[in-house]
N, C-alpha and C positions, 0 to 999 in steps of 0.2 A: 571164460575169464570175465571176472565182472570189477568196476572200478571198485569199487569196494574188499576190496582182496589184497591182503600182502602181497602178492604175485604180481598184482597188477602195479601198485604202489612202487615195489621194492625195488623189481627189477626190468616188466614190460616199459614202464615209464622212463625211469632211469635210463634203459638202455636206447628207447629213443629219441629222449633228451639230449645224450652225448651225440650221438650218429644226425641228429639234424642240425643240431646248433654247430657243431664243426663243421661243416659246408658252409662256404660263403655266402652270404645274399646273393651274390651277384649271378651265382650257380642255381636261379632258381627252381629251374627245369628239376636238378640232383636233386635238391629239396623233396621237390615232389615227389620224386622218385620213391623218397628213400619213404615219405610220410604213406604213401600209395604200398610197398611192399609192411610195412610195420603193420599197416590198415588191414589186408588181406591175411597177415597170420593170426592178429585179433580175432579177426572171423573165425578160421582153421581151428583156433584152442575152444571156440563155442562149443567144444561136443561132439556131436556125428559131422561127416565129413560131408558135407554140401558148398563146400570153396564151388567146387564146377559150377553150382546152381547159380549163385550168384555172379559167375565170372558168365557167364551165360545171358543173368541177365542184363551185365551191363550190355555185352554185345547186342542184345534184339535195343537197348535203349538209343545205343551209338548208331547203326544201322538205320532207325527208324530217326532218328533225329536227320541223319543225312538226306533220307527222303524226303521226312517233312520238310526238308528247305530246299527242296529241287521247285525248280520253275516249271513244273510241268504236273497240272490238277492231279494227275491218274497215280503218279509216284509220289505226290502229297498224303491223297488218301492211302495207300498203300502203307506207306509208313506211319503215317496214324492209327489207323485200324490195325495194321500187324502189329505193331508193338503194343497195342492194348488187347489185344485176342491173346499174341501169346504171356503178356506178364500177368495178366487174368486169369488165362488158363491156367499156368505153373502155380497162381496163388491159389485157383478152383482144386486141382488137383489134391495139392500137396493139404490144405488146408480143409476143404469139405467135401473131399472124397467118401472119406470115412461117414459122416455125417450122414450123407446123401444115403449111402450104401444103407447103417440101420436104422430110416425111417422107409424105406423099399420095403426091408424086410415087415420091420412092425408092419404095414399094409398088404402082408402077405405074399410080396412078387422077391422072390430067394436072389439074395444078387450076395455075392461073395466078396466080403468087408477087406478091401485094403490094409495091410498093416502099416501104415507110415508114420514117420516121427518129424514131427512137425521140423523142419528149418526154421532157428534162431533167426527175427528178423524178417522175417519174410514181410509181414503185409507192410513193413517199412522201409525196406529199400525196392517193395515192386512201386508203392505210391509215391516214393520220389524219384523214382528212373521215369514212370508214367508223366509228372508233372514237368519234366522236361521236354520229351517229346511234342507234348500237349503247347505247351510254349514256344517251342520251337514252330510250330502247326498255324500256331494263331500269331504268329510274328512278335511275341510277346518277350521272345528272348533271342539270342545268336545262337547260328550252330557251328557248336566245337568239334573242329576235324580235329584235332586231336585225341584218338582214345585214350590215352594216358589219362585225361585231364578229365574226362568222361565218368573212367573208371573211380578216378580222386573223388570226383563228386559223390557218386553214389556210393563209395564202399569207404568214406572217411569216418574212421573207428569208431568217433565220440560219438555220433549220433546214430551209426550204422543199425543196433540192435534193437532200440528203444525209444527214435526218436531225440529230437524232434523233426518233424519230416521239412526239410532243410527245400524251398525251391534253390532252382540253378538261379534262376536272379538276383539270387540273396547274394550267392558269395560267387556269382560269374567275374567281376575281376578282381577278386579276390585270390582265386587259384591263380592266377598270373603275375598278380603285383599288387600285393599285401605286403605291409610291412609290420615285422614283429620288432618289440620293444623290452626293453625292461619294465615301463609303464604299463605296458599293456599283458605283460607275462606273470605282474603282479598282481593284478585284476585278478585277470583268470584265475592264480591259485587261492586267492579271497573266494571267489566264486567256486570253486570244486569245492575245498574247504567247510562251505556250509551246506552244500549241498550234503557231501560224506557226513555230516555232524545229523543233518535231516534224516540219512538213513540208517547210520550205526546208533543214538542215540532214540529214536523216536519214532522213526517208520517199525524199528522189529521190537520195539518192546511194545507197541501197540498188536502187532501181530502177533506175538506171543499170546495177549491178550483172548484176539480175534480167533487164532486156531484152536486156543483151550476153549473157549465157548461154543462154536461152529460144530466142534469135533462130537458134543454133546448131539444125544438124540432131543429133537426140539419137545415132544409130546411129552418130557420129565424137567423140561425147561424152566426155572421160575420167571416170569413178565420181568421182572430186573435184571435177572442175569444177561436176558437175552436182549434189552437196550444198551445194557454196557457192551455186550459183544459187536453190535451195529454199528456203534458210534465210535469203539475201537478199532475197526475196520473202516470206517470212515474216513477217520485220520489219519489209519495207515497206507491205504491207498492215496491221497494227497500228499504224504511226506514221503512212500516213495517213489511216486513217478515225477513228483518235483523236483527231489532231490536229485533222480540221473538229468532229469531234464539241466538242473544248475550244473550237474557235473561236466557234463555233456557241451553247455555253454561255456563254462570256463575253460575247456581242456581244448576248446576250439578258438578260444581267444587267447590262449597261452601259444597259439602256433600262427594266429596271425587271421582268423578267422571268426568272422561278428554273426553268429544266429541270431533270430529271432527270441522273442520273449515264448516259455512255451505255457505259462503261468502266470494271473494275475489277482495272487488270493483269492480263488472263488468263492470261499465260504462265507463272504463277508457280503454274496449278493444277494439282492429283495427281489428279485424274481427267478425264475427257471430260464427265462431268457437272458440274461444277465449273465447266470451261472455257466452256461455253453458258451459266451464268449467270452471267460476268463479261464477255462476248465480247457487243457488240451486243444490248444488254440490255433496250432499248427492243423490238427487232424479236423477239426471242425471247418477252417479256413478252406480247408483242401478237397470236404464235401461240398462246400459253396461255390467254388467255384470252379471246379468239374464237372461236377454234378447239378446243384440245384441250379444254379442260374444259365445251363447248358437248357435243363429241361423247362425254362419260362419263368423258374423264379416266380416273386410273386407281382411279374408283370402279366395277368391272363388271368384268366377266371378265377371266382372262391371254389369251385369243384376243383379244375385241375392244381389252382396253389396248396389243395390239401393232399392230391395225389405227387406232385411235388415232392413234401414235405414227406410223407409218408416213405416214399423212396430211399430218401436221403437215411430216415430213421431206420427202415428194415437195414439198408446196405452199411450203416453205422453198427447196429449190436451185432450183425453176423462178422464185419470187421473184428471184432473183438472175441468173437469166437464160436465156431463152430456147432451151436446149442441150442435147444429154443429156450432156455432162462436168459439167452444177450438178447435172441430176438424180440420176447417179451419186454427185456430192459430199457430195449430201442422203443416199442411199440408203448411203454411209460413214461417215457421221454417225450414222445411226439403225442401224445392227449396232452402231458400238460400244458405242451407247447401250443399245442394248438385251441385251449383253453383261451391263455393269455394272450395270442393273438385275436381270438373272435370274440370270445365268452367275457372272463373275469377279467381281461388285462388294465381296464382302466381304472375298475376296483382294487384292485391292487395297487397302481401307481397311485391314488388317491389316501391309500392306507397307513397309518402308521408303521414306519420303517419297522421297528420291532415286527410288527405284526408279518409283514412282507419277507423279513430275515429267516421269520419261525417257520413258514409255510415252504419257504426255497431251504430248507436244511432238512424238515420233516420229508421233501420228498426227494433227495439227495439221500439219505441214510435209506427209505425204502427202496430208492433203486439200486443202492448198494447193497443189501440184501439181496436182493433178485441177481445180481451182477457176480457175488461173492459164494452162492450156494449152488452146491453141487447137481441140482436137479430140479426141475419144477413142482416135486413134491417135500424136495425137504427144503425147498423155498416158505412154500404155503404153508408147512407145518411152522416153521421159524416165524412167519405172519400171526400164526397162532397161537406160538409160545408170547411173542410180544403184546398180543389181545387181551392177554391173560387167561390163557386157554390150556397153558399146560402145567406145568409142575408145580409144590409147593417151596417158599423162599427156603433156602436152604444156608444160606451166609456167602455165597462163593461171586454174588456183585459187589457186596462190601468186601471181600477179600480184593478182590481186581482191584477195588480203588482206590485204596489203603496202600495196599503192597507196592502199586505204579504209581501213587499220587505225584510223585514229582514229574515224571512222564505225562503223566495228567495236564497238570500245572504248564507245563513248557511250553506243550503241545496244542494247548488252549490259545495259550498268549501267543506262539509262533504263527498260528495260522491267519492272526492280524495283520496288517500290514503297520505293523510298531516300528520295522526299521524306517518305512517310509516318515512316517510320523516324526520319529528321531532326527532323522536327518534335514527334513522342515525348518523344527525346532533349532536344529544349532546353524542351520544356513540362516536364520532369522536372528540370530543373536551375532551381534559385533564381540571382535576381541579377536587376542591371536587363540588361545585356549580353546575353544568352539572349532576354530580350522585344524589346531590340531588335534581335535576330538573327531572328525568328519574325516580327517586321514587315516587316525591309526586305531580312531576307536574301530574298525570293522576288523582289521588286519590280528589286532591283538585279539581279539574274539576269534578270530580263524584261526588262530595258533593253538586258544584255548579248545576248541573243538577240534583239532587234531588230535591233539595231546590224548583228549576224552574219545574221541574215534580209535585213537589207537589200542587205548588200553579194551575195550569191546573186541576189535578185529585180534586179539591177538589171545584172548580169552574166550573166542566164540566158535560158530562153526560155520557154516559155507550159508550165506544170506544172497540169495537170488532175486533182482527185483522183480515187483509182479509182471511188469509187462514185456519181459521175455518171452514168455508163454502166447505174444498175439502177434 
């Protein structure tokens, strides 16, 4: 079941709209109850049946949080260490079993490939069961004897599948004593609203795009066609893992529930360093502070802050999936990175912004290639086709941006930060007109993007976001 679904709209939502708002506040415990049972048959309608997997892992979560806050060193560590061996394991397993198994065999040593199908969700509710514990360990949060509330945390639907990877800190009293609103319920459906607008409107008519070109052998590719397909994938990826991210936000602040940002226009950054802290902010966050600054950060030598670093990047693309085209993706991310830390970075901050913009989007679009192709070879060829190394122009980049131009257009200006701009603009201008522009102008816009989301969802056919698949 994905938000973007009449299913999910028409009746998942509906139905537990009615069933929570008729419990009292005061009943907040039923509340939860009921939002914690709705939460877990979300999961259930994901596909194959892995509810166990996940009810599994809340319990090694809840378990190991109890430890981590026993007064006694040995059941600290215990609980530390267990619950990252086994939510590691279960993610090792289920996720690079396969993997592991046919690069044995390429090496000649016969080892017989697991057939598994990946669990909806997995590497996102093992790193936010993980970051509890972890919290819990370093005193950095409370631990909740109650499993109920445990289980709320990590298997609450909106962000269950795709993020954003939610710490327990965030909304620790929040599951207890949150208060929902009509204010705040109207937020939220502004915010789902554009978010749905982001993916039925602009994430899949870009990927429309993106699969027609992709789907082509790259060596008959013309250099144009194959920029327009990079750069259509570009945006598709941005508008829809933003889009569940806003859906995901709203749908948690319509019940009483404030996530973090998990997006901050990235495309609009002058470096590569820039672009990672606005780009998946949550998962980047979560490497930092797990990870790198566990392992010395860049307090310790120039040798070890690049094996550091280097860490963080390998354990990032294989996050994403199982392949060496992510691992390579990680290992393009961390030279440039590590460029602009040693090498070019002051050159660049000295640069003409343009200049800065052009260099952090040129290598944004090539790691999105690498990110987006099927293999390491029809990666390279697609490097090739873009070189101008493969096919002759045949009409079909000018058909792509002809045919989508308004998709084009929207999708350009969207990825600005214009509302931020706008709303600058009319908080800077006196009168009543301006406040009631700043009120209703977003709301009237979410209505319009419903209305345009609907007529798509109800003319189209089953739109999966991409980050389901990690």
């Amino acid at each position: 079941m994905v938000f973007s679904s009449l299913i999910f709209l028409l009746f998942f939502f509906t139905a537990l709209f009615i069933c929570y708002f008729c419990i009292p506040k005061r009943l907040r415990w039923l509340r939860n109850c009921m939002l914690l049972a709705y939460s877990l048959f979300f999961y259930r309608c994901g596909g194959a049946d892995y509810l166990p997997l996940l009810l599994a892992s809340i319990l090694v979560n809840y378990l190991g949080g109890l430890l981590a806050a026993s007064g006694r060193p040995a059941l600290r560590k215990l609980g530390l260490w267990g619950a990252v061996a086994l939510g590691l394991g279960l993610l090792g397993w289920f996720k690079y079993a396969g993997f592991v198994a046919e690069n044995l065999n390429a090496l000649g040593m016969p080892v017989g490939a697991p057939k598994i199908v990946l669990p909806i969700g997995i590497s996102f509710f093992t790193f936010q069961g993980l970051s509890y514990v972890i919290d819990v360990y370093r005193g950095d949060a409370k631990c909740q004897k109650n499993p109920l509330y445990v289980a709320l945390y990590v298997a609450l639907f909106p962000q269950l599948v795709a993020g954003p990877i939610v710490r327990y800190t965030t909304v620790e009293e929040e599951i207890t004593r949150r208060e929902e609103s009509l204010h705040e319920f109207s937020q939220g459906v502004v915010r789902f609203l554009f978010g749905l607008g982001k993916k039925m409107l602009l994430a899949n008519a870009m990927g429309e795009i993106a699969d027609g070109v992709f789907a082509q052998a790259p060596e008959t590719m013309a250099a144009a066609l194959a920029w327009v397909g990079a750069l259509a994938y570009t945006l598709q990826i941005y508008f829809d893992f933003s889009a569940y991210s806003d859906m995901a936000i709203g749908l948690g602040r319509m019940f009483g529930f404030h996530f973090l940002e998990n997006f901050n226009y990235p495309y609009i950054s002058r470096s590569v360093t820039e672009f990672w802290r606005r780009w998946h902010i949550s998962l980047s966050s979560w490497f930092r502070d797990y990870v790198y600054i566990p392992l010395g950060g860049s307090r310790c030598s120039r040798v070890r802050n690049v094996l550091n670093l280097a860490a963080v990047w390998l354990l990032t693309g294989l996050w994403h999936g199982a392949a060496w085209n992510f691992v390579l993706w990680g290992g393009w991310f961390l030279i440039l990175l590590l460029g602009e830390k040693f090498l070019w970075g002051k050159a660049l901050g000295r640069a003409p912004a343009f200049l800065g913009w052009l260099y952090t989007m040129l290598a944004a679009v090539f790691g999105w290639v690498l990110f987006r192709s099927a293999s390491l070879s029809s990666a390279l060829g697609y490097f090739n086709a873009m070189a101008g190394q493969g096919g002759p122009a045949d009409g079909q980049a000018v058909y792509y941006l002809l045919e989508y131009w308004p998709e084009w257009t929207v999708a350009l200006i969207a990825m600005l930060p214009v509302k931020v701009w706008v709303g600058r603009w009319l908080e800077g201008c006196a009168g009543r007109l301006s406040l009631l522009a700043l009120d209703w102008g977003p709301k009237l816009v979410a209505l319009g993007l419903l209305a345009a989301s609907y007529l798509e969802l109800v003319s189209g056919s089953f739109n999966p976001f991409i980050y389901f698949q990690f």
